[in-house]
C-alpha positions in Angstrom: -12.0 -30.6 42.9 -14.9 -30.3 41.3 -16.0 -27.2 43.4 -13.2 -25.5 41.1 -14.3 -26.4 38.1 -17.6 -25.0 39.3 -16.2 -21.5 40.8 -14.1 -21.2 37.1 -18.0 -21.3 35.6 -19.0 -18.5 38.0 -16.5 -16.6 37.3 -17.2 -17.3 33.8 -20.9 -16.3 33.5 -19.6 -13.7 35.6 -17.1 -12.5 33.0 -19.7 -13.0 30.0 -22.6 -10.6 31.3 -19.7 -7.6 31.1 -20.4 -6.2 27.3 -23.0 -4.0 27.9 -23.2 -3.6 31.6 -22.6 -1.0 34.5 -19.0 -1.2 36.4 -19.8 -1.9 39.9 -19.2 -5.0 42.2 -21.6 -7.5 40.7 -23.0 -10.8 42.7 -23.8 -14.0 40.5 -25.6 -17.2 41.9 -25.6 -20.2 40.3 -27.5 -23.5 40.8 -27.2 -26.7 39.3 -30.8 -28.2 37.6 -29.6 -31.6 36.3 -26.4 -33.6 36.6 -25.6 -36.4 34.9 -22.6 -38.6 35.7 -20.6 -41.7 34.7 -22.3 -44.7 34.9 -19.1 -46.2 36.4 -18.7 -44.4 39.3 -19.4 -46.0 42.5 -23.1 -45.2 43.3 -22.0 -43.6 47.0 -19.8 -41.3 45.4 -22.6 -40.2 42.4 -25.0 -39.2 45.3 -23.0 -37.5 47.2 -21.8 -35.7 44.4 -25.6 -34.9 43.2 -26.8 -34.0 46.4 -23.8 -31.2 47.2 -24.2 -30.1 43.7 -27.7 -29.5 43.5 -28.4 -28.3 47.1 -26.2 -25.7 47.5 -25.7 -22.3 45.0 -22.2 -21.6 44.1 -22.0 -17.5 45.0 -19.5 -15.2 43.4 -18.9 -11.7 43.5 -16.7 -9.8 41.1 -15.5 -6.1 40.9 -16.1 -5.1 37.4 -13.8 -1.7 36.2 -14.8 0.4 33.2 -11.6 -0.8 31.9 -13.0 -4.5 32.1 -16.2 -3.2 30.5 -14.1 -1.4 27.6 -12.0 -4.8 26.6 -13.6 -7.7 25.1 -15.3 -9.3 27.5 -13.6 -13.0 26.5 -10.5 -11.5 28.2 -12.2 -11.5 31.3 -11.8 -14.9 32.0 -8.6 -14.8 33.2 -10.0 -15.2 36.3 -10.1 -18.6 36.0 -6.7 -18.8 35.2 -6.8 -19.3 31.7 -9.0 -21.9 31.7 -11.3 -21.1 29.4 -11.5 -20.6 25.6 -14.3 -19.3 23.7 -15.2 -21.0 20.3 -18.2 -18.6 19.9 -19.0 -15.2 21.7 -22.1 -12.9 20.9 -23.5 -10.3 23.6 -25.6 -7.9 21.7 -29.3 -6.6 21.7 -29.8 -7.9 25.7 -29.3 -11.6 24.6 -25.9 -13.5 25.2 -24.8 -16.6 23.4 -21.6 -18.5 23.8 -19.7 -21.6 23.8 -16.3 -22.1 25.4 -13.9 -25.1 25.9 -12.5 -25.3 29.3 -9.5 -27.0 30.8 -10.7 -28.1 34.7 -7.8 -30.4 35.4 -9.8 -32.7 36.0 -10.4 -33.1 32.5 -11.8 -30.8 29.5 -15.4 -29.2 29.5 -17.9 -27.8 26.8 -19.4 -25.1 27.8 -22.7 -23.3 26.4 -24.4 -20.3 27.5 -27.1 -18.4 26.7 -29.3 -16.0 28.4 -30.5 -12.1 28.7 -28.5 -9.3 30.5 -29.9 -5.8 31.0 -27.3 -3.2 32.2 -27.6 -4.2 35.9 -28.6 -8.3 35.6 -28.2 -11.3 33.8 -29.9 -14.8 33.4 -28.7 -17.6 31.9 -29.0 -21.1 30.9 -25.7 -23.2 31.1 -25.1 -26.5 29.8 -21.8 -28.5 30.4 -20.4 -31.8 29.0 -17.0 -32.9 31.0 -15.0 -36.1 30.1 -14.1 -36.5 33.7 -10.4 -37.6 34.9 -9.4 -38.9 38.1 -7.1 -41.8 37.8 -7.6 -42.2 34.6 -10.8 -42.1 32.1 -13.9 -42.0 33.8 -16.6 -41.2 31.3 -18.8 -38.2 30.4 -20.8 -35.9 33.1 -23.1 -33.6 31.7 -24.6 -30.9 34.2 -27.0 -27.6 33.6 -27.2 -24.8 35.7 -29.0 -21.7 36.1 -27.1 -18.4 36.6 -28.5 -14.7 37.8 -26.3 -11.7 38.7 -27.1 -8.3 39.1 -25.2 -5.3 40.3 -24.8 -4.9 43.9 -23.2 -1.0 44.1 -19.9 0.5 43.3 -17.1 -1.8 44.1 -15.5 -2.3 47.9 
């Protein structure tokens, strides 16, 4: 469940480097740096949690169209199904900033990005802040990542 939440951010960052960028089939990779979770949850289920997390690199790859390039790129995100709103949205001058709130169903997420793009690769920083749901209320889990992409040829 959680591995959604974390895919919808791929395809997010994903989503967000497509301002000023070359149509193409684009590969993204992101890892997470920090992750901090409830202090109620059972410590088994934190470390398990943290070590799948931060071991492994969540891989995406999207086929961007000139027609995604030509509308905003905040519509772009519904390839998360709609999950995702942005509250703020710059891309300009090879820097990106942005903040989006973000419905996981396993509870609601602040986003914020920010990063560089060129028009064939993008790095960003990402920090997240979830109130996480399961049964009910289970308190606040705050995670960062690091995300890169770059353009891997004309789309399949």
């Amino acid at each position: 469940m959680r591995r959604i939440a974390i895919c919808s951010v791929i395809a997010l960052a994903t989503a967000s480097a497509a301002a000023a960028i070359e149509p193409g089939e684009w590969q993204s990779n992101m890892r997470v740096t920090d992750i901090q979770l409830p202090g109620n949850l059972q410590p088994e289920i934190a470390d398990m949690i943290r070590t799948q997390m931060g071991q492994n690199v969540q891989r995406a790859t999207t086929c961007l169209t000139q027609a995604d390039i030509d509308n905003a790129p905040q519509q772009m995100f519904d390839q998360t199904g709609g999950q995702c709103e942005y509250s703020q949205f710059d891309m300009s001058g090879g820097k990106l900033d942005a903040v989006a709130q973000c419905d996981t169903g396993q509870g609601m997420m602040d986003m914020a990005m920010s990063g560089t793009y060129t028009d064939t690769t993008y790095n960003m920083t990402m920090n997240m802040n979830m109130e996480m749901q399961m049964e009910g209320p289970m308190g606040s889990m705050q995670m960062s990542a690091t995300i890169s992409g770059e353009r891997t040829g004309d789309c399949s």
